[in-house]
N, C-alpha and C positions, 0 to 999 in steps of 0.2 A: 504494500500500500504506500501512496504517495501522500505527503501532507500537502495542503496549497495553504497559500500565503493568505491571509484576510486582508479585503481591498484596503487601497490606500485611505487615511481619512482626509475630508477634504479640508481645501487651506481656510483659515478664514476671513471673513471680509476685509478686504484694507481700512483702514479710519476715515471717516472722512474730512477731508482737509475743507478748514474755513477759504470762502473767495479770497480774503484779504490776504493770509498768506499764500496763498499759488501767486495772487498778484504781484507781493514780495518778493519772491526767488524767480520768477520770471523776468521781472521789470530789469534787472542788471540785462541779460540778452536783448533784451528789446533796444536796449538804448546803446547797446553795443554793436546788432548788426546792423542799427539803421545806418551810423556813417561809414560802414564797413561797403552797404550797398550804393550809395552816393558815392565811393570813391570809385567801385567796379563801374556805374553807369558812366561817371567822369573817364576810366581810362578807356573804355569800351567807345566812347565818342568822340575822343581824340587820336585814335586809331581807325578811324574812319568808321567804324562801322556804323548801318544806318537806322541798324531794328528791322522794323515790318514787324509781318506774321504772314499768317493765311490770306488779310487783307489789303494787303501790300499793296500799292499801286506800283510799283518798281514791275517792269516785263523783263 
C-alpha cells in the first residue's frame, strides 16, 4: 500500500493595503519615470524620428 500526501492547504488572503499607502510607495516611481520618459521622447526627437502609428499620414 501507498500513503498519498493530504492536499496542500491553501494560502491565505493577503491584507488588504489602505489607498493611501499603495499611493505612498508608488508615488516615488511615478515621479521618477515621468522625466525619465521626457528625456526618451527628447532624445527620440532629436534623432529625427517622427512617431506616427497606424494613423500616420507619412506614405
Amino acid at each position: 500500500m501507498t500513503a498519498t500526501a493530504p492536499p496542500p492547504a491553501p494560502l491565505p488572503a493577503p491584507p488588504l493595503v489602505p489607498p493611501r499607502a499603495a499611493l505612498r510607495d508608488t508615488l516615488g516611481v511615478g515621479i521618477g519615470i515621468f522625466p525619465l520618459g521626457l528625456a526618451f521622447g527628447v532624445l527620440l526627437t532629436q534623432s529625427g524620428y517622427a512617431g506616427g502609428g497606424p494613423r500616420s499620414s507619412r506614405c
